[in-house]
Structures are given as C-alpha cells and as structure tokens.
C-alpha positions in Angstrom: 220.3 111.5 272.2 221.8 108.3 271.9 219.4 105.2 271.1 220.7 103.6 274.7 220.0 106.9 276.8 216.6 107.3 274.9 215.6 103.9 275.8 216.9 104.4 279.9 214.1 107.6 279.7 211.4 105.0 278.7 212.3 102.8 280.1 209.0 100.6 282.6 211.4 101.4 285.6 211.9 104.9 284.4 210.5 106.1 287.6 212.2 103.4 290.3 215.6 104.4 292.4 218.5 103.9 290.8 219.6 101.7 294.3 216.9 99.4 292.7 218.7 98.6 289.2 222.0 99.4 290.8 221.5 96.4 293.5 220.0 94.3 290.5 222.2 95.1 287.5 226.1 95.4 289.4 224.5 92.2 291.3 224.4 90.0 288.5 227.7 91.6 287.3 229.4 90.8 290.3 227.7 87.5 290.1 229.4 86.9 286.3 233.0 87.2 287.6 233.0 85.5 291.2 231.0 82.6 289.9 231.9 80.0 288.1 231.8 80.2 284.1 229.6 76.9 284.0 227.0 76.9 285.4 227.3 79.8 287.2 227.9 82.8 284.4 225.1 80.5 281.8 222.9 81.3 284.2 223.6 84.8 285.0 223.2 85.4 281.7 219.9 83.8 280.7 218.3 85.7 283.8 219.7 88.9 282.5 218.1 88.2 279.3 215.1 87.7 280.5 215.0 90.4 282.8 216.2 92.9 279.9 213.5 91.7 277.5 210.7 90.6 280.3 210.4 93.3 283.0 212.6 95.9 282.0 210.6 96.2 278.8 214.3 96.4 276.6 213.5 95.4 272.5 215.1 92.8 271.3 216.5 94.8 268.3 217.4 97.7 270.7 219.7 95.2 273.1 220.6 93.2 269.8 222.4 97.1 268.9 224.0 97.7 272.3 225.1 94.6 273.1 227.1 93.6 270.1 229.9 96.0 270.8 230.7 94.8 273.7 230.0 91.2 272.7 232.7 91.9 269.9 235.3 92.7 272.5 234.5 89.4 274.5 234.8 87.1 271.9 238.3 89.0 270.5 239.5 88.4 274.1 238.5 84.7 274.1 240.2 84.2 270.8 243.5 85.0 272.1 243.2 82.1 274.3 242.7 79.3 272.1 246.6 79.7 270.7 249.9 80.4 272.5 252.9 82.1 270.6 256.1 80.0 271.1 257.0 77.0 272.2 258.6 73.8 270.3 256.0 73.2 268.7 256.2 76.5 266.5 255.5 80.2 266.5 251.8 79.9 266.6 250.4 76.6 268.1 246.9 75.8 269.9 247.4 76.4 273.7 246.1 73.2 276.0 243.3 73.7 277.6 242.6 77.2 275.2 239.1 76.2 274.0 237.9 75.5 278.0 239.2 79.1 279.4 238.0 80.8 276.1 234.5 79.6 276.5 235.1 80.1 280.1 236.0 83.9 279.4 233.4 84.6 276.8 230.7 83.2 279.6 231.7 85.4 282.0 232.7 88.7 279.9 229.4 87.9 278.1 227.2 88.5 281.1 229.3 90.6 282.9 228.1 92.8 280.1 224.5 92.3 280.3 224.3 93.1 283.8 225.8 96.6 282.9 223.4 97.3 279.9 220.4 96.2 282.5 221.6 99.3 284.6 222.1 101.5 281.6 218.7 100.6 279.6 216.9 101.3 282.9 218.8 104.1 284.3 219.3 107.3 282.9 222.4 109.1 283.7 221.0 112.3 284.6 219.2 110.3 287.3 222.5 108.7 288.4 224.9 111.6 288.3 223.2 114.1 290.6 222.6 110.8 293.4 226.7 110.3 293.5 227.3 113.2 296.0 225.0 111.6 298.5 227.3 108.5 298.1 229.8 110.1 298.8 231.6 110.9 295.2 233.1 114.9 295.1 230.7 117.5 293.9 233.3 118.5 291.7 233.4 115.4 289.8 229.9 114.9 289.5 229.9 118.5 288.4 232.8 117.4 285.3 230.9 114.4 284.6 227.5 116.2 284.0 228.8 118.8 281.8 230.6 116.0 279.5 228.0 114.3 279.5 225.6 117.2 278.3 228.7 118.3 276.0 229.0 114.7 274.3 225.6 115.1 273.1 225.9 118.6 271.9 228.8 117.7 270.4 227.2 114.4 268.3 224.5 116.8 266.9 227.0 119.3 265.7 228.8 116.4 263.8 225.7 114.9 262.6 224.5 118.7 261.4 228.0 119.0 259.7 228.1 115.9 257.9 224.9 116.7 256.5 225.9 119.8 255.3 229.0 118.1 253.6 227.0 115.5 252.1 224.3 118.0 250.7 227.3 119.9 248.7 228.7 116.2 247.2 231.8 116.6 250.2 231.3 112.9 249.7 231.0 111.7 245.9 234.9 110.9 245.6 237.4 109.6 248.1 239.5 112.1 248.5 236.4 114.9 248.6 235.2 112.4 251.6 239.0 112.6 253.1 238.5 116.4 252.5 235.3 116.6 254.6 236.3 114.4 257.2 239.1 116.9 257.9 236.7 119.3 257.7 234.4 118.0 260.6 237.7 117.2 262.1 238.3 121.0 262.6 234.9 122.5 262.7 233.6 120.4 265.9 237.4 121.2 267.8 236.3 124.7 267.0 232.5 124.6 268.1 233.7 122.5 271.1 235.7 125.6 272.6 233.6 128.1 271.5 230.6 126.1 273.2 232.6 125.6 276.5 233.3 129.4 277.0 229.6 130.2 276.3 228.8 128.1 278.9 231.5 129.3 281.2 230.0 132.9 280.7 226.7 131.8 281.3 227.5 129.5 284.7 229.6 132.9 285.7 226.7 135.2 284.7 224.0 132.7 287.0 226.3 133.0 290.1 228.3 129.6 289.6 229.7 128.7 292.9 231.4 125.5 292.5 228.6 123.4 292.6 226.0 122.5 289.8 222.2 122.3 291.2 219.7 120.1 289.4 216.2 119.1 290.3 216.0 115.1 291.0 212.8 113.6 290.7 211.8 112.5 294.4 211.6 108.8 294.7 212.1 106.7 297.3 213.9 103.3 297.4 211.7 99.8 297.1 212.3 97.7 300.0 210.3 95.2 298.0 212.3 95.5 294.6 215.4 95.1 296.7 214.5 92.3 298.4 213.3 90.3 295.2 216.8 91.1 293.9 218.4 90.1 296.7 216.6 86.7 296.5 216.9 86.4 292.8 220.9 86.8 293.3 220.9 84.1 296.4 219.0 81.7 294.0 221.5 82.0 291.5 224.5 81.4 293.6 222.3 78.1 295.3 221.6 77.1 291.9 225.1 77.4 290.7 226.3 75.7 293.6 223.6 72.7 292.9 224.0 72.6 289.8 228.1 72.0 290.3 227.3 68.8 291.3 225.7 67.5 289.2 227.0 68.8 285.5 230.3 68.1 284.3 
C-alpha cells in the first residue's frame, strides 16, 4: 500500500462522505485557478496547509513526501517562463514580465495541488470508486478503474518481492549485474501481470461475473454541517481575496 493510500485509511475523516472532502478539497482547487495568483492563490494555499496539518490530521513529513513531486513539476513549469527563446536580443534572453507570471504560476499550480492531496490524504479510493456510478460515471469504468487500482498494488509488491530476491543473490554489486536485474524485473512482473489477470478472469467467471463488480460501501451519510462550513470557508476566501485586491499591490 502506498504511504498516500495508507494515510487516506487513517485518516480523522476516515469515516466522513467523500461529498464532504470532495466539496472541500476540488473547492479550494477550483479556487487556485479562477482566483487571482496574489492574494487570491497565497491564500488558498496557507488554508490548505492548515487544513492538511490541523483537521485532517496529515504529518508534516507525510505531506512534505507527497507534495514535493508535484511541487517539482510547478516550479519546472514556472522556470520556463522567466526566459523567452528568440528575439534580437539573442537565442536565450529573460522574457519581460517572466519573473511576475512565474511566481504567478507557481502560486497557483502550488495550491492547485494541495487542494488535490487534501482529497487524496482523506479519501481513500476504494471509498470513491464504488460512489461514481451513483454520479452517474459507467459501471464499466468504475469496474476498470477498481481492478487497476487493486492490480497496481499487486503489482508494486511483486516488484518490491523481486528486487529483493535480486539483491539477496548480489544482482546488484556491479553495474552491469544491476542492468541485468533490472531487465530481469522488467520481464518477470510483464509475466506475473498476465498470468495474475487470467487468474482473476477465471475467478470473476467462476463467481458468476455479470458485467458489474459489487463491493460493500460503508453506509455514511453526507454532513450538511461539514458542507456548509466549507462552503463558507470557500465564500471567505473569495471576499477576502477580493478585499485584499484593494489594498495590496
């Protein structure tokens, strides 16, 4: 189980409706893009922050390991603002204005992506899956995204197993014994992926698989209260943006 997924299952609002987070954590997402980058994404972001480590229970080493990823990919996208390529100036020169819609970019992308991570840390996605058909998403879809989803996991302890195995025969004390290996688990987890896929084929077949995969969701009810703090923690950051506008250069 991956650290993320393991921390959604205990997470303090384990037990609440995914409507809850989802109005909560795609709120402040939404918020992140439609306002604007100062002061309007700052702020998006500080709340998520202290939503993730406040009330949502998240570590600060745990969101630290999740969120630098995607960090990464935000601040390689605002780089490639601050130059332009061409011009009379030369092949590679600084563009005008690049330092304003980089920052402008990372502030948004930045909490864009914190909003996301406060669905995932709180949500786990065998809660979430199951709930699509009722929102209208095919049952066949649903059905796909379940069995990857298991699958992935399956799949990531295999390799983990392998490498292991590799490491406890020295398949890793030279580089080209490591290249060897890595071939190795190359082709032993495209083997154990189709040979794990037709066992479970036979066994949906054998259980009288009709099209449709049926799993138990735990019976809880959406919080009018939860929602409604949510909603009024989204209208005071938009006021407060649009205050704030005012006021700050």
């Amino acid at each position: 189980m991956l650290p993320i997924d393991a921390a959604a299952h205990s997470s303090r609002w384990r037990r609440r409706h995914p409507v809850d987070k989802a109005v909560l954590g795609l709120g402040l997402t939404v918020l992140a893009i439609s306002l604007p980058p100062w002061p309007g994404a700052a702020l998006v972001l500080v709340a998520a922050l202290v939503l993730l480590l406040g009330p949502a229970g998240v570590g600060a080493r745990q969101l630290w390991r999740a969120y630098r990823v995607p960090l990464g990919f935000c601040v390689t996208g605002a780089l490639t603002l601050l130059v332009q390529i061409g011009g009379p100036d030369g092949f590679v020169t600084l563009a005008d204005g690049g330092p304003a819609r980089a920052g402008g970019l990372l502030l948004r992308t930045s909490a864009a992506s914190l909003g996301v991570l406060l669905l995932a840390f709180t949500t786990p996605m065998s809660d979430l899956l199951p709930r699509l058909v009722k929102a209208g998403v095919p049952a066949p879809v649903v059905d796909v995204a379940l069995v990857t989803y298991r699958m992935s996991f399956l799949l990531l302890d295999s390799m983990s197993r392998i490498r292991q195995a590799q490491a406890a025969r020295l398949g890793h004390t030279t580089r080209a014994a490591a290249w060897r290996s890595l071939a190795g688990l190359g082709a032993t987890a495209f083997v154990r992926a189709f040979d794990r896929a037709g066992r479970l084929q036979a066994g949906l077949a054998g259980r009288g698989y009709d099209g449709t995969l049926r799993v138990l969701v735990p019976d809880v009810r959406v919080s009018r209260g939860f929602v409604a703090a949510s909603a009024t923690l989204l209208t005071g950051l938009v006021a407060l943006t649009l205050v704030l506008e005012r006021f700050l250069p």
